[in-house]
FIKELO-748275 format. One record per residue (C-alpha): x, y, z. Coordinates in steps of 0.2 Angstrom, whole numbers, plus 5000, padded with zeros to 4 digits. Last residue first. Example, Ala and Ser with C-alpha at 12.3 -4.5 7.8 and 13.67 -1.06 7.14 Angstrom:
BEGIN
[[5068,4995,5036]]
[[5062,4978,5039]]
END
This chain:
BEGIN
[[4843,4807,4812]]
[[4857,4807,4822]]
[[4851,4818,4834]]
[[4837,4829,4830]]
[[4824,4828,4843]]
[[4809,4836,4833]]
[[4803,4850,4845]]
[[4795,4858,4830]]
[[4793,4845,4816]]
[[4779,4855,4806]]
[[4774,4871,4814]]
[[4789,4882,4802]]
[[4781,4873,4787]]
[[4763,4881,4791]]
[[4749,4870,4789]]
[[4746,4853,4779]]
[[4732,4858,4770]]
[[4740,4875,4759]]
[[4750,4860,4753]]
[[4739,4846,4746]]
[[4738,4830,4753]]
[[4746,4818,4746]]
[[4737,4804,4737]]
[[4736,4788,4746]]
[[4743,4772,4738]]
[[4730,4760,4736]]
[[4734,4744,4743]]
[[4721,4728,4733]]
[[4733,4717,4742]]
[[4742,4720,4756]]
[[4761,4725,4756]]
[[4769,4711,4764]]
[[4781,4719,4781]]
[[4799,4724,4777]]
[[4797,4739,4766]]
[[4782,4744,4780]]
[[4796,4746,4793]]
[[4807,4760,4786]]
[[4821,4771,4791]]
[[4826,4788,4784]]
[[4846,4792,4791]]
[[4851,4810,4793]]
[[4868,4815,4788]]
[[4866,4832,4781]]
[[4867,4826,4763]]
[[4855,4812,4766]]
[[4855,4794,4772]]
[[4844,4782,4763]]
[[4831,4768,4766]]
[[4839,4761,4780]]
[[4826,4744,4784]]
[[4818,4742,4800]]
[[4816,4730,4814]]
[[4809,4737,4830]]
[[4814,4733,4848]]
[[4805,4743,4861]]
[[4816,4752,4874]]
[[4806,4769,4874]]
[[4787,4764,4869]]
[[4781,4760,4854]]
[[4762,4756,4844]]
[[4751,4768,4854]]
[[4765,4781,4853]]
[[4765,4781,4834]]
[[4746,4789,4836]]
[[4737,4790,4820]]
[[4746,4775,4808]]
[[4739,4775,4792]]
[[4740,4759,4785]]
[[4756,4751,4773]]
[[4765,4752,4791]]
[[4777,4761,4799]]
[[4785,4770,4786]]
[[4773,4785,4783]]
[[4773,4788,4805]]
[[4791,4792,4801]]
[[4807,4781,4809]]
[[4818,4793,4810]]
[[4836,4786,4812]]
[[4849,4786,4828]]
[[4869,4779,4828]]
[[4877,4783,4845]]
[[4878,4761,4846]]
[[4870,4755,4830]]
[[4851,4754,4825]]
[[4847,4767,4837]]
[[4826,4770,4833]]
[[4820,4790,4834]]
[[4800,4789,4831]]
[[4786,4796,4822]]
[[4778,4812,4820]]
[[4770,4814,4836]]
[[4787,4809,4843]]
[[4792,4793,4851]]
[[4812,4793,4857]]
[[4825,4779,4861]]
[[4817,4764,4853]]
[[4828,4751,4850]]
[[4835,4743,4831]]
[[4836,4727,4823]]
[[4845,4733,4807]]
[[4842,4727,4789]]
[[4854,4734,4776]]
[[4848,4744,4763]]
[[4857,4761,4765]]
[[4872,4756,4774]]
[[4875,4763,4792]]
[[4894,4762,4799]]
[[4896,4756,4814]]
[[4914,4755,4824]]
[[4910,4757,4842]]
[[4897,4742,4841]]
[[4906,4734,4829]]
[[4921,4731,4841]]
[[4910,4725,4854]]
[[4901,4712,4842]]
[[4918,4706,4837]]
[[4924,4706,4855]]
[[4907,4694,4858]]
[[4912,4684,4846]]
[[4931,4682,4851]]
[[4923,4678,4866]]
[[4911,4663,4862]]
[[4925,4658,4850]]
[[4936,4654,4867]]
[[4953,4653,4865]]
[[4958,4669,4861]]
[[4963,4682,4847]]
[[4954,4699,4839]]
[[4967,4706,4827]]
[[4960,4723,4821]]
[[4967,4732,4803]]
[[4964,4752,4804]]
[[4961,4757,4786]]
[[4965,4774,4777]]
[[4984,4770,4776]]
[[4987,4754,4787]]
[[4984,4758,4806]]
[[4989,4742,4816]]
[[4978,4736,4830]]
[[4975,4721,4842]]
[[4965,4714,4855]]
[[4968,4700,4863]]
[[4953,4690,4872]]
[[4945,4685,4888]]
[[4929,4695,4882]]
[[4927,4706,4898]]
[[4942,4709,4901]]
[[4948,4714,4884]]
[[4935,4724,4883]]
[[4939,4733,4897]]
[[4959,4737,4889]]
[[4951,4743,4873]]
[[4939,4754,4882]]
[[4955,4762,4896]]
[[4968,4762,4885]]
[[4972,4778,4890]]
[[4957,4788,4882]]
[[4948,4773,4871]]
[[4956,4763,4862]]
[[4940,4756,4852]]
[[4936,4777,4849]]
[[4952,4782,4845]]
[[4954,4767,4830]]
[[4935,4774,4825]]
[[4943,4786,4810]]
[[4954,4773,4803]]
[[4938,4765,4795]]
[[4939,4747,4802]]
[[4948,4730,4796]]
[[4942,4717,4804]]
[[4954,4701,4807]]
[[4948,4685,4816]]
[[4959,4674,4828]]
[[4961,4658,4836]]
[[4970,4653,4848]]
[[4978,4636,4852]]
[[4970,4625,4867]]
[[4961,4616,4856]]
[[4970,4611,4844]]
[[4969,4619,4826]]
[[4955,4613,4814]]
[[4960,4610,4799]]
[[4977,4602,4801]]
[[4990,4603,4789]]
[[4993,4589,4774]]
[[5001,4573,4771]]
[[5008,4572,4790]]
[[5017,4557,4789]]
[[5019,4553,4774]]
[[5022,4570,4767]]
[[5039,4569,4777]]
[[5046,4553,4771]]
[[5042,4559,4752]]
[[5048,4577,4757]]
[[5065,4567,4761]]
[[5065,4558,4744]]
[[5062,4577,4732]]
[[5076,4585,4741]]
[[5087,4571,4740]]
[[5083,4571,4723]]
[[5085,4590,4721]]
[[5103,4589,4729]]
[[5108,4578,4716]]
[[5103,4592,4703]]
[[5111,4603,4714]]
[[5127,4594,4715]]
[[5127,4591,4696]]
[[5127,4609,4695]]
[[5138,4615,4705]]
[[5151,4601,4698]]
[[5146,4609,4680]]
[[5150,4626,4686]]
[[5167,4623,4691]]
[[5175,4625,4709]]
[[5192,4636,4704]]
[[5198,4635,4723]]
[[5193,4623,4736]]
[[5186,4627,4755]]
[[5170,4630,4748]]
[[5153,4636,4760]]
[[5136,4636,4753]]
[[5120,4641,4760]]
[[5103,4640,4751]]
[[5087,4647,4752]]
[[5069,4642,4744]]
[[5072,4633,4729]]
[[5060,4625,4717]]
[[5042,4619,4714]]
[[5041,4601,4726]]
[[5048,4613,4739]]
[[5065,4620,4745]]
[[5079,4620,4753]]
[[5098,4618,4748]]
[[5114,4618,4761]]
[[5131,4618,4752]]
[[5147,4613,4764]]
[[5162,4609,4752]]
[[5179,4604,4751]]
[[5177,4588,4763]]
[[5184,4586,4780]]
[[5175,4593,4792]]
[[5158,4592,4782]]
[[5162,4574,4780]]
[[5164,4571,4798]]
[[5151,4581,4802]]
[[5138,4568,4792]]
[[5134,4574,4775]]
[[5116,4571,4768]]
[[5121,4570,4750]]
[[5140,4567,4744]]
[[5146,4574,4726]]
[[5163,4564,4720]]
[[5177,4570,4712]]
[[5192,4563,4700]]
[[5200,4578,4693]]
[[5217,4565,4695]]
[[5228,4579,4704]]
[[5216,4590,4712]]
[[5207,4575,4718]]
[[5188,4581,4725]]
[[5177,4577,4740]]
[[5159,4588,4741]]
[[5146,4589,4752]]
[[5129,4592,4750]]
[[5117,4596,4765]]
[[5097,4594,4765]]
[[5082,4603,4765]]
[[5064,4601,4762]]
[[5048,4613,4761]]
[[5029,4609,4762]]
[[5022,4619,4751]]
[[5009,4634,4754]]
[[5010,4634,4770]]
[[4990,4630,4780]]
[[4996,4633,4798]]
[[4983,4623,4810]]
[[4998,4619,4821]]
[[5004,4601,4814]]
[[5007,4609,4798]]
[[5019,4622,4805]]
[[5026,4607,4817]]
[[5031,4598,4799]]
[[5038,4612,4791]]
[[5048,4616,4806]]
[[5054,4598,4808]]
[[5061,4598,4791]]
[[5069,4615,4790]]
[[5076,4611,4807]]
[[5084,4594,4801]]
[[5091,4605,4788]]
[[5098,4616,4801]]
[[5104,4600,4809]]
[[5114,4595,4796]]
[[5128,4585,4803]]
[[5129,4571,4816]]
[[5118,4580,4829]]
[[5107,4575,4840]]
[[5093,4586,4852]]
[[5094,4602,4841]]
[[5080,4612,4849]]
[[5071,4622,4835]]
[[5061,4636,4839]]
[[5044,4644,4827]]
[[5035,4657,4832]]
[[5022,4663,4822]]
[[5015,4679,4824]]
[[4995,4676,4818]]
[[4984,4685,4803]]
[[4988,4673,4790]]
[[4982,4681,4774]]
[[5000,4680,4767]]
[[5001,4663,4770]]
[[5017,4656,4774]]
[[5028,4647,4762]]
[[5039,4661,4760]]
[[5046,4660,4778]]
[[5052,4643,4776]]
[[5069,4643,4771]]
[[5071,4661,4777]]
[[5068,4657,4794]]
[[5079,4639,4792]]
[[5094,4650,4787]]
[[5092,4663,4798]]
[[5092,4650,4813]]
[[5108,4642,4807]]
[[5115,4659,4805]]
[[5109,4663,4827]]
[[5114,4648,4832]]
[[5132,4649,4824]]
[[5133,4667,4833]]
[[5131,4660,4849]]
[[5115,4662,4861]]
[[5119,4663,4878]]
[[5132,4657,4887]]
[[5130,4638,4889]]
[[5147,4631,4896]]
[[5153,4614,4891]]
[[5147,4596,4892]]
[[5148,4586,4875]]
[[5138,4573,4868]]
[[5136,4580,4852]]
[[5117,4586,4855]]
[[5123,4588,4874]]
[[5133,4603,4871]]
[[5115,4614,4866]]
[[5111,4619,4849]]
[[5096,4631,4848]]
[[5089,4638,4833]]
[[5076,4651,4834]]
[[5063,4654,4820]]
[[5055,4670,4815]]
[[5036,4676,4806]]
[[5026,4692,4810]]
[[5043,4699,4810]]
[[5042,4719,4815]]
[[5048,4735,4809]]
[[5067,4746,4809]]
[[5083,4744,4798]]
[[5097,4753,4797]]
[[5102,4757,4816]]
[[5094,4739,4821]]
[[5077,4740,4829]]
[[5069,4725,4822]]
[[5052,4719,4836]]
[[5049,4701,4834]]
[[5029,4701,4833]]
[[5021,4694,4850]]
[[5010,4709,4852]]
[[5005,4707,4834]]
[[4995,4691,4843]]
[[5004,4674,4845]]
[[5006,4655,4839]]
[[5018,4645,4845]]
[[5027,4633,4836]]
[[5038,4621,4841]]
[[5053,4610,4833]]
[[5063,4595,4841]]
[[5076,4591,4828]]
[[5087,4575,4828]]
[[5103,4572,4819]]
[[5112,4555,4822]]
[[5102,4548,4806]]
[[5089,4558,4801]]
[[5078,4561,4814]]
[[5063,4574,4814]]
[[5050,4578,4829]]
[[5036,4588,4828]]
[[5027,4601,4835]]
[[5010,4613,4835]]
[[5003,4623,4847]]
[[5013,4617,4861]]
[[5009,4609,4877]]
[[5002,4590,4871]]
[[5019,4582,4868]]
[[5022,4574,4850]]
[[5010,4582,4840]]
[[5020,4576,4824]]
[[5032,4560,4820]]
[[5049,4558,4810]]
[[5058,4545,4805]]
[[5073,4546,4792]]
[[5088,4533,4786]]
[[5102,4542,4780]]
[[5101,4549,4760]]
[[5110,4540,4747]]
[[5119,4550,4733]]
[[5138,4545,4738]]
[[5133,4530,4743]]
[[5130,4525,4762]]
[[5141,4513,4773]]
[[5144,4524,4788]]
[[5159,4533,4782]]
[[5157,4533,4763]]
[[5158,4518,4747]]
[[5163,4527,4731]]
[[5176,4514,4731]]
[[5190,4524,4724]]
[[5185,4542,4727]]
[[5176,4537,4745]]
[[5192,4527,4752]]
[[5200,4541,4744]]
[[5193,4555,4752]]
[[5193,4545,4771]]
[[5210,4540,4770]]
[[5218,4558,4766]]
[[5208,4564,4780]]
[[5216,4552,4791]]
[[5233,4554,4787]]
[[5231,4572,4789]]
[[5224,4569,4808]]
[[5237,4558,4810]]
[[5248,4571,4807]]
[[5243,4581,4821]]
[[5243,4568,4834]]
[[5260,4563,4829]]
[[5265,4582,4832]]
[[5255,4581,4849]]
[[5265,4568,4854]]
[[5281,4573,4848]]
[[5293,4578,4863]]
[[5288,4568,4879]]
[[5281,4554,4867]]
[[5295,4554,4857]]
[[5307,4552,4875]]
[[5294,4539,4881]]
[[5297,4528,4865]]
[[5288,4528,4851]]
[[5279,4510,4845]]
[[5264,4513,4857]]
[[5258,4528,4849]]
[[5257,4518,4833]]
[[5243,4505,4836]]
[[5234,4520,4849]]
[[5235,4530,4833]]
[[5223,4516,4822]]
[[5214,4512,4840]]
[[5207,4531,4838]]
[[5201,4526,4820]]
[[5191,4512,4826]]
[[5187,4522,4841]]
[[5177,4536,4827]]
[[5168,4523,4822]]
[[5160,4516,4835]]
[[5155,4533,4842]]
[[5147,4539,4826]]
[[5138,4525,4822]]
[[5137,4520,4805]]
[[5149,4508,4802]]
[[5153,4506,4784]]
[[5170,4498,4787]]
[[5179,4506,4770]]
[[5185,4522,4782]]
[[5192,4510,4794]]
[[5201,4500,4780]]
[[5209,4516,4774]]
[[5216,4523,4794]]
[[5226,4505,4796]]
[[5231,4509,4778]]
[[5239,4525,4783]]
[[5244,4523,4799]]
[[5262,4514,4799]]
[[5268,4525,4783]]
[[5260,4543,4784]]
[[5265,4543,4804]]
[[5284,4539,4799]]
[[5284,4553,4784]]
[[5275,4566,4798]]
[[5289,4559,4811]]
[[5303,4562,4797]]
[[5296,4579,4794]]
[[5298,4585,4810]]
[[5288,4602,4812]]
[[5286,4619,4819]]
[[5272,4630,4817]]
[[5269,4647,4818]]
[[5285,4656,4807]]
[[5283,4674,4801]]
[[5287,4685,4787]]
[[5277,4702,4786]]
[[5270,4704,4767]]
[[5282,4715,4756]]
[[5272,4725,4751]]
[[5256,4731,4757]]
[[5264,4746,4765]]
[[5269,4755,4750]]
[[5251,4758,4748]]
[[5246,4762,4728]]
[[5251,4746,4723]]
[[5236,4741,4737]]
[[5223,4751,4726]]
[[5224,4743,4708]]
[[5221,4727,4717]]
[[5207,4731,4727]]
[[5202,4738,4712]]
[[5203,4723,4703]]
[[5195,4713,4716]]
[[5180,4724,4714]]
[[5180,4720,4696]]
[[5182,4701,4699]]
[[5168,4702,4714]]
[[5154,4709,4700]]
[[5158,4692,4687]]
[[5154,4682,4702]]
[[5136,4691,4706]]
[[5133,4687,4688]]
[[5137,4671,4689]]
[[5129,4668,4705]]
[[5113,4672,4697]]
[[5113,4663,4684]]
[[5117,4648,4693]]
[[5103,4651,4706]]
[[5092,4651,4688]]
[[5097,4637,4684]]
[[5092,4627,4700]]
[[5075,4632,4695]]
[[5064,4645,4708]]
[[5054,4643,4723]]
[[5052,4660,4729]]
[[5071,4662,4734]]
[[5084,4665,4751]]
[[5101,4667,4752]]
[[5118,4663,4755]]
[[5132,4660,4743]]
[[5152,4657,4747]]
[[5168,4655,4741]]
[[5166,4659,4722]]
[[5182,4656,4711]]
[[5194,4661,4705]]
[[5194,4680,4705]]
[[5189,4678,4724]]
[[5175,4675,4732]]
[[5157,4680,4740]]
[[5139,4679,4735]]
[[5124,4685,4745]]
[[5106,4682,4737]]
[[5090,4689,4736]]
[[5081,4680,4722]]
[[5059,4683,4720]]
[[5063,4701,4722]]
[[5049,4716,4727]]
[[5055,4718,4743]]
[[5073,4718,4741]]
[[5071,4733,4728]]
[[5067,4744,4743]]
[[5080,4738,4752]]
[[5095,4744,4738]]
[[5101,4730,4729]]
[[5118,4728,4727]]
[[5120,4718,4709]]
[[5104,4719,4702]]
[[5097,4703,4688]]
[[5082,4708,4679]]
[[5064,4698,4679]]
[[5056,4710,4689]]
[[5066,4710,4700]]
[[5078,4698,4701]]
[[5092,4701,4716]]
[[5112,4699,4719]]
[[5121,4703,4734]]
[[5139,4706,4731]]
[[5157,4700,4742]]
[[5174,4702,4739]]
[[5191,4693,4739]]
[[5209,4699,4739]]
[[5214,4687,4744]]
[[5228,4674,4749]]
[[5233,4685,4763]]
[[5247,4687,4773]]
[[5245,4702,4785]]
[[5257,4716,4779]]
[[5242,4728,4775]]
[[5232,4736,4760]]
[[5224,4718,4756]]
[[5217,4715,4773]]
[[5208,4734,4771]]
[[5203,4728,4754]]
[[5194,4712,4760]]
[[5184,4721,4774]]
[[5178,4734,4764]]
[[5172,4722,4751]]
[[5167,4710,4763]]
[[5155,4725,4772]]
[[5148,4732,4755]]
[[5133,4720,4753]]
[[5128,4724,4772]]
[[5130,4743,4770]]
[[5113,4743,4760]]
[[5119,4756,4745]]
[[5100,4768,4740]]
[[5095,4771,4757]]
[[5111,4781,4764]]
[[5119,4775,4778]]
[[5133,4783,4786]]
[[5148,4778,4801]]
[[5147,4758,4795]]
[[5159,4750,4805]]
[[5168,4736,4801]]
[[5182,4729,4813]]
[[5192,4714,4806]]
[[5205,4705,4822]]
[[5220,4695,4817]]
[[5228,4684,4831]]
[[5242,4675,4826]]
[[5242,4658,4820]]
[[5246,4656,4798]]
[[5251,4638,4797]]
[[5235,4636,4784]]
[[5236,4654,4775]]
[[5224,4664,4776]]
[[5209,4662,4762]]
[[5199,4651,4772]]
[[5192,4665,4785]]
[[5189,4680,4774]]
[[5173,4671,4763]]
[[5163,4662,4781]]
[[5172,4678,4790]]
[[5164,4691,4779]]
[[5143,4680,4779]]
[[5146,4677,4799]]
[[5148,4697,4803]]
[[5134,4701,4792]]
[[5124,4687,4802]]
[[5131,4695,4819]]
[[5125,4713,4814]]
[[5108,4708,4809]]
[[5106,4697,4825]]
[[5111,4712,4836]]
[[5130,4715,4842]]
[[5129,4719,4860]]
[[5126,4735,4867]]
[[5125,4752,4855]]
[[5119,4768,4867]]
[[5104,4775,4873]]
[[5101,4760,4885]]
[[5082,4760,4890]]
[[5075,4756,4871]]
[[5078,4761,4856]]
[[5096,4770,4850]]
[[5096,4785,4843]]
[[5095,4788,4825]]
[[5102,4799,4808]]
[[5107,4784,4800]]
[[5127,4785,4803]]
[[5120,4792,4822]]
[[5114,4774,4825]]
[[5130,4765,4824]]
[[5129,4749,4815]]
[[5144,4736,4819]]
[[5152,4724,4812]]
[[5165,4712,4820]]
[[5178,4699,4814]]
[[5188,4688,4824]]
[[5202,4674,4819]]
[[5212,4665,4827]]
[[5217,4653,4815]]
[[5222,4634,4821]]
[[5237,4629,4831]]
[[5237,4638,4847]]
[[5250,4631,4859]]
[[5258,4647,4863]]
[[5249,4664,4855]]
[[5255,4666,4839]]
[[5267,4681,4835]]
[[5266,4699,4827]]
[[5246,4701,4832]]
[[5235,4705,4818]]
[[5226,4722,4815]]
[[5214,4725,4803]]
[[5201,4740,4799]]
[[5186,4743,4789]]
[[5175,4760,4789]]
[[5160,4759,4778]]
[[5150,4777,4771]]
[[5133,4774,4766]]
[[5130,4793,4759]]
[[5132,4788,4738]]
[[5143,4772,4740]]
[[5157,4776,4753]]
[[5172,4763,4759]]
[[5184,4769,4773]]
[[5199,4758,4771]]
[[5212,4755,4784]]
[[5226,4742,4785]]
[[5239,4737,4801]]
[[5228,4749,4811]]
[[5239,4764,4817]]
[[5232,4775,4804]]
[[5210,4774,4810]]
[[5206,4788,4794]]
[[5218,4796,4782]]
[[5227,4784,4772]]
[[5215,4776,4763]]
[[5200,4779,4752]]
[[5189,4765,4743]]
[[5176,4774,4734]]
[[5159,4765,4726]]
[[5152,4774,4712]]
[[5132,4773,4706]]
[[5128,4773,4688]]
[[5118,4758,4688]]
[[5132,4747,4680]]
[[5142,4751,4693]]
[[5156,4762,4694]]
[[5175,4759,4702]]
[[5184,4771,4712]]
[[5203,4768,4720]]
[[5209,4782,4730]]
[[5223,4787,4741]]
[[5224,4803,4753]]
[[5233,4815,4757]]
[[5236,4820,4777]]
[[5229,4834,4785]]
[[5240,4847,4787]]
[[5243,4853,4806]]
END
């Protein structure tokens, strides 16, 4: 059988390397296929939507996977399972960063099920698959029947250096102060994610400019490919919704300004104001008759919903006035306290509004690191956060199962929020989780908050304290009339055009998260909603800082503490021990927990416990196995051998000097075994160690020389007897 022929669409970027779109040969019977390459990172994208919608469902169904396989990096799997599980963390937030960009660009009364699978099949260092997945996913969409108002695609955009790179490779992620993940269309950007080391507000613009200016190529040959695939046109025709026009007309007219005076109430809580709305609809509900009600129910419901919307922006267009009360740049009451309960190591509680964050932190050992074993990426987190949301936050009661994938983004988010305002030097693992206990909109801004604070309650000395807070924006397409809304509650986040999350310190930005559900967003309305961001920014951390100005200096009680040593790599055998067995005793005997990580030529120890007693005594251990002699340092030292010549002192543990009858004392000194016995302590000075290793000690250096001392001559050499007589049955070791 011939294989078949291919298409492909090829575009360059500015650093010479080539990304491939190819279809028409892989994964056919999907409704779009395109397998992506960049040098040896190879990306395989497929769609498939069902022809009809499921009954009753009204909303998009839409799923998109990604998935690593090990064998693309030249890998088996870790631990006991040698094959891929469940979608890691890694995987679910570049699953989260395609569908936040794919999702609003179907159409609205579009209902069938679409499912995007990417998988990456090769890795190659120099094109992280994670910046290619949108891409990928976009252009397989684009080459199919599904309707789609795309293409769209996705870059990340570093600085290093002081120069702007569009798809970083990882190691040119380590060395950026901007790493940031921008998706859109040629219209407009859809969505940005990423993290920063306090920079301007300008230069976030700059960046997703020229992140922005990267998707338009990409669009183009996604473009340039689809005219090549005679399936892409026409797109599949289909009808998801049915409705009565003359009942959304009806709706519009008797609910309207019932919905508008609601909106202008001002009332703040969340409960009360949402049954002012409810009694709206309960008003019309009543004047439909039974049959109606039979048959348009949930069709009035629907439009209400509209009419409501539409009530809310322009109640805040025209009066500027919001929800509960606020204007559009005022920020909902905060309080806030730390070392709330006694258990943790550090926490704090943070409300704002009807959002309320209880954050911990916990502080560990290198044991505790968060071990990364995803098929691209290996190491450990010395630093991580978890996010949880549970049902009863918004008053809810429905299944917990497990972790969902909105947790685990909101929980990136905060992490990278904060992560660059720990101390490098900081030898713990710090755990940080957040338990959302309220929540009226931002609660991974809360998190930010309350994780700043509990990281200052622990002992943690961050650099800056860091702040976050969500913007929202309401627009009018036809009047350009907008407005820019800090703090949003849900509601405004639900109905507004614009979810953009900005942290960051009294220096700059940290991280950000924007979502826009509105096309041809201008720069200027960016701007002026991160400028208003700032302020929010700037009166939160004032709230914070008050109360708790500054970290604790000494760290509770029951919270370890921990010294770091760093040893010659050659004595990391030696504390182990064979099978553990030295390390493992003195860990008993100290109550402490010992730690090591070979760095080059250095071995770094973490000694950690509650007990300073016994992280003294593991230090004294530890130095014990790992001495090194230094010519001019004082040593109290034992006697372990007495020699006509002198004696053998250990000054460290397996570590023996001479010390000769000349340096004993500024006299001449006959007999040294009148003056020490085995087991005798002695203080002496290393005076220098030679070629063949063995250390000369003194005692005289250290005792007052007396006055009127007259240094003896030496005697001359045909005196002092045959050289092969001198020294014999000189114990050797060490010395």
């Amino acid at each position: 059988m011939k294989a078949p022929e291919a298409i492909y669409q090829s575009i360059t970027l500015k650093d010479g390397r080539v990304i491939t779109l190819e279809t028409g040969r892989m994964a056919r019977q999907a409704n779009g296929s395109v397998l992506l390459t960049c040098g040896g990172t190879a990306l395989l994208a497929t769609v498939v939507a069902s022809k009809e919608a499921r009954p009753g469902v009204d909303f998009l169904p839409l799923s998109v996977e990604y998935k690593e396989k090990f064998a693309g990096a030249g890998r088996v799997p870790g631990g006991f399972l040698k094959r891929e599980g469940r979608p890691s963390d890694r995987e679910v937030l570049v699953c989260r960063l395609v569908d936040r960009v794919l999702r609003p660009l179907f159409p609205d009364d579009f209902h069938a099920d679409i499912q995007v699978i990417i998988t990456m099949l090769s890795f190659d260092p120099i094109a992280a698959p994670e910046s290619l997945a949108g891409f990928a996913a976009s252009a397989a969409i684009s080459i199919s029947d599904i309707p789609f108002n795309g293409p769209m695609s996705e870059v990340s955009v570093a600085r290093v250096n002081g120069e702007f790179v569009v798809n970083p490779n990882y190691e040119q992620l380590e060395e950026a102060d901007i790493e940031m993940m921008i998706g859109g269309t040629t219209e407009s950007v859809v969505m940005v994610e990423g993290e920063m080391k306090e920079v301007s507000e300008d230069e976030m613009l700059e960046a997703i400019e020229i992140g922005h200016d990267a998707i338009k190529q990409q669009v183009e040959a996604q473009n340039a490919l689809a005219k090549m695939v005679p399936s892409a046109l026409p797109k599949r025709d289909y009808s998801h919704e049915t409705h009565d026009e003359d009942l959304r007309k009806r709706v519009h007219e008797a609910t309207y300004s019932g919905a508008y005076e609601a909106a202008g109430l001002g009332i703040s809580d969340k409960k009360e104001r949402s049954s002012k709305f409810k009694q709206v609809f309960e008003d019309f509900a009543i004047t439909m008759s039974d049959e109606e009600k039979e048959n348009g129910l949930d069709l009035a419901k629907i439009y209400f919903h509209d009419v409501e919307c539409q009530a809310i922006r322009n109640q805040i267009l025209d009066s500027g006035i919001r929800l509960d009360g606020r204007k559009t740049n005022e920020i909902r009451p905060i309080w806030c306290e730390v070392d709330v309960l006694p258990g943790p190591h550090g926490c704090a509680l943070f409300t704002r509004g009807e959002t309320q964050s209880f954050t911990t932190v916990t502080l560990g050992s290198a044991l505790d690191s968060n071990r990364i074993d995803a098929a691209t990426v290996t190491g450990d987190e010395k630093f991580y956060l978890h996010y949880n949301f549970p049902p009863f936050s918004t008053g809810e009661a429905r299944m917990m199962r497990g972790t969902s994938r909105r947790e685990v983004g909101h929980g990136n988010l905060a992490q990278r929020a904060l992560k660059n305002m720990i101390p490098s030097e900081s030898g713990y693992t710090i755990r940080v989780v957040s338990d959302i206990l309220e929540s009226n909109g931002s609660s991974s801004m809360a998190t930010v908050c309350a994780g700043t604070l509990a990281l200052m309650d622990a002992g943690i000395e961050i650099e800056n304290p860091v702040s976050g807070i969500a913007m929202g924006l309401i627009t009018d397409k036809e009047s350009d009339k907008y407005a820019v809304l800090s703090d949003i509650l849900g509601d405004e986040d639900h109905l507004g055009d614009m979810d953009f999350k900005v942290t960051g310190t009294k220096n700059g930005i940290t991280a950000c998260q924007m979502d826009i559900k509105t096309k041809g967003l201008s720069v200027d309305i960016l701007k002026n909603a991160l400028n208003q961001a700032k302020e929010g920014r700037e009166h939160i951390l004032g709230v914070m800082t008050s109360a708790m100005p500054g970290h604790r200096k000494e760290m509770k009680s029951h919270a370890p503490k921990m010294v770091v040593m760093e040893i010659p790599k050659s004595f990391i055998g030696g504390i182990i021990g064979p099978g553990g067995k030295i390390i493992q005793g003195m860990q008993a005997e100290t109550g402490t927990t010992i730690t090591i990580e070979e760095i080059g030529n250095i071995g770094r120890v973490e000694i950690s416990g509650t007990s300073a007693d016994g992280i003294a005594l593991a230090q004294e251990r530890v130095n014990e196995i790992c001495f090194v002699p230094v010519v001019d340092h004082i040593y109290d030292g034992i006697v372990k051998g007495v020699q006509t010549f002198g004696v053998f002192v250990e000054i460290g543990r397996g570590t023996e000097g001479l010390l000769h009858v000349s340096e004993m004392d500024w006299k001449r000194v006959e007999d040294p075994s009148k003056l020490y016995k085995e087991g005798d302590k002695v203080q002496v000075k290393l005076l220098n160690i030679d070629d063949k290793g063995k250390l000369r000690l003194s005692r005289k250096v250290l005792i007052e020389k007396p006055e009127g001392y007259v240094e003896r001559a030496p005697r001359p050499r045909e005196d002092r007897g045959p050289r092969k007589d001198r020294g014999a049955n000189r114990d050797n070791k060490n010395s």
